[in-house]
C-alpha positions in Angstrom: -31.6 -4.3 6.6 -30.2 -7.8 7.4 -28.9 -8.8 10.7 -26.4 -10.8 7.9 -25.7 -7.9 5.5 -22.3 -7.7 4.9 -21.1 -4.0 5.6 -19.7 -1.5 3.2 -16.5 -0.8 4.8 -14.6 2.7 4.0 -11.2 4.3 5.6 -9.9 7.9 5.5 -7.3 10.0 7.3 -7.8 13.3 9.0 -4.5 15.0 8.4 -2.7 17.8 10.4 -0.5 20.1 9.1 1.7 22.2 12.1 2.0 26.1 11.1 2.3 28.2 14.2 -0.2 26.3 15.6 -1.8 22.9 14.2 -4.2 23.1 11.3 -6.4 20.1 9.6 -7.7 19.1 6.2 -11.0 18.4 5.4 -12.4 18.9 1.5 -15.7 20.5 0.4 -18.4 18.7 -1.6 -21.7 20.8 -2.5 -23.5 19.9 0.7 -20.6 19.4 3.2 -17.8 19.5 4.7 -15.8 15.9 4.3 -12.6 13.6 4.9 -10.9 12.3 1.6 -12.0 8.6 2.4 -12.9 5.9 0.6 -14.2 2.3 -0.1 -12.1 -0.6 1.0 -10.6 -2.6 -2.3 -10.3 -6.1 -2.5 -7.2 -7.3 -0.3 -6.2 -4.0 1.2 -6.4 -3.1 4.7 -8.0 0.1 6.2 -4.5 1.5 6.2 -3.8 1.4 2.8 -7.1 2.5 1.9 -7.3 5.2 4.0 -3.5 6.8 2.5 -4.5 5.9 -1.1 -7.7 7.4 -0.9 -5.9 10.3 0.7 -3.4 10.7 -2.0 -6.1 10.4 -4.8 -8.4 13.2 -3.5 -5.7 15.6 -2.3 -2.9 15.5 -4.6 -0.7 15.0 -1.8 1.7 11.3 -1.7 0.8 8.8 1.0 5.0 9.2 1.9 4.3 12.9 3.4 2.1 11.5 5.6 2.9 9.8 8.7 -0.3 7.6 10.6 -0.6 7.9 14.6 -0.3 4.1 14.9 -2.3 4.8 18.6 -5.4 6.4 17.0 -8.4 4.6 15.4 -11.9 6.2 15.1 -14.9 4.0 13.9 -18.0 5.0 12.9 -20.7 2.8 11.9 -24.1 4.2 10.0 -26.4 2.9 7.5 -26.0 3.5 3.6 -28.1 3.0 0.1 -25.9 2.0 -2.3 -26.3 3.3 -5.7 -26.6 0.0 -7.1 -29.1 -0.9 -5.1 -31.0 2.3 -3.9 -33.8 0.7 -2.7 -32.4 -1.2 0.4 -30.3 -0.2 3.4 -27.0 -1.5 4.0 -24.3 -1.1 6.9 -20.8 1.1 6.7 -18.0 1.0 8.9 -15.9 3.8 8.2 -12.4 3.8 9.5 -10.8 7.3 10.2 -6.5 7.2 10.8 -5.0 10.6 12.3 -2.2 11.6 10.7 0.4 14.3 10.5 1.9 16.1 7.1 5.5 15.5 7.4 6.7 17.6 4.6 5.1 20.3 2.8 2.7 19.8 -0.4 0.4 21.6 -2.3 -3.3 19.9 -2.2 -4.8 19.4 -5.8 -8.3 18.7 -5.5 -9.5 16.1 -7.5 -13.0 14.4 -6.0 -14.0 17.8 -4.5 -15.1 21.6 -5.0 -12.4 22.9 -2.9 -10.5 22.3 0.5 -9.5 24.3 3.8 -7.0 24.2 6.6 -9.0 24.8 10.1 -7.3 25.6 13.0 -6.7 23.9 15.8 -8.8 23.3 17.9 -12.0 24.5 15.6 -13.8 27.7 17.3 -17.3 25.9 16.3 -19.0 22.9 14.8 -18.4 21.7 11.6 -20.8 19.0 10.8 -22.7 17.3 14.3 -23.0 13.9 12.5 -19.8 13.4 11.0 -16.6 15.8 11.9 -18.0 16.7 15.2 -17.3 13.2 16.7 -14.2 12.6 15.2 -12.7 15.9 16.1 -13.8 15.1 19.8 -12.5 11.7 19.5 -9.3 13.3 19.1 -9.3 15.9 21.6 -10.1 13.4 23.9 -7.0 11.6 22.4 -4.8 14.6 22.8 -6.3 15.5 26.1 -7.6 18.8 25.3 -11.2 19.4 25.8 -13.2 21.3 22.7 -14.6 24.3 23.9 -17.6 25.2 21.4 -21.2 26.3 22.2 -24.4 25.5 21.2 -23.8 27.7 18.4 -22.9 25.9 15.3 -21.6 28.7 13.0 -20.0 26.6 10.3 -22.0 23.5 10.0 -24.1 24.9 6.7 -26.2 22.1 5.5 -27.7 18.8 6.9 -25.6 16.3 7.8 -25.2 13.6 5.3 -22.4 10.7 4.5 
């Protein structure tokens, strides 16, 4: 990769719902657990790509979501593009916390399925991806996450 490559940059939200307690969203593919995110379009800002990505993978309208306008997680990783497979390209990826403000029914679109975890999770989820993020906002929220070693959940290898 090119000290000059110009990134790949993505946005997504990781949406809470409250119940009893507080729950978030996070949609299955084959391999993983996931965010609905998505690549940046041409003149739209992280924001807007993040809630219409949002709406388009989970059914639910960009309106019943409100963004924590204090809250910005960045993570920054290396990618093959499928155009061109054979190189290696830079991603920033651009994750918005953000609460369900009414209630909606999720329709999956992009993915196998979806779940609700609790908050805080009992266990990792996925140590490259989720893990951080879902730290990044306990440390937000000042609550420390309390899992083990064990990584009960986290069934596959992590991969973006």
């Amino acid at each position: 990769m090119g000290k000059d490559a110009v990134p790949i940059r993505a946005a997504g939200v990781l949406v809470f719902r409250r119940t009893p307690g507080h729950e978030f969203l996070l949609m299955r593919h084959p391999d993983r657990w996931d965010l609905p995110k998505g690549h940046l379009e041409p003149g739209e800002s992280e924001q807007e790509a993040a809630l219409r990505e949002f709406e388009e993978e989970t059914g639910i309208p960009r309106e019943a979501i409100r963004l924590d306008p204090g809250f910005r997680y960045e993570s920054r990783y290396e990618v093959r593009p499928r155009r061109q497979p054979d190189r290696w390209v830079p991603k920033v990826l651009a994750i918005f916390l953000g609460e369900l403000i009414e209630p909606h029914e999720v329709h999956v679109t992009e993915h196998e399925s979806y779940r609700w975890w609790p908050w805080p999770p009992q266990a990792s989820i996925q140590k490259m991806a989720i893990d951080p993020l879902l730290k990044a906002v306990a440390d937000y929220w000042q609550e420390p996450l309390r899992w083990g070693e064990s990584d009960g959940e986290d069934l596959h290898e992590d991969r973006r």
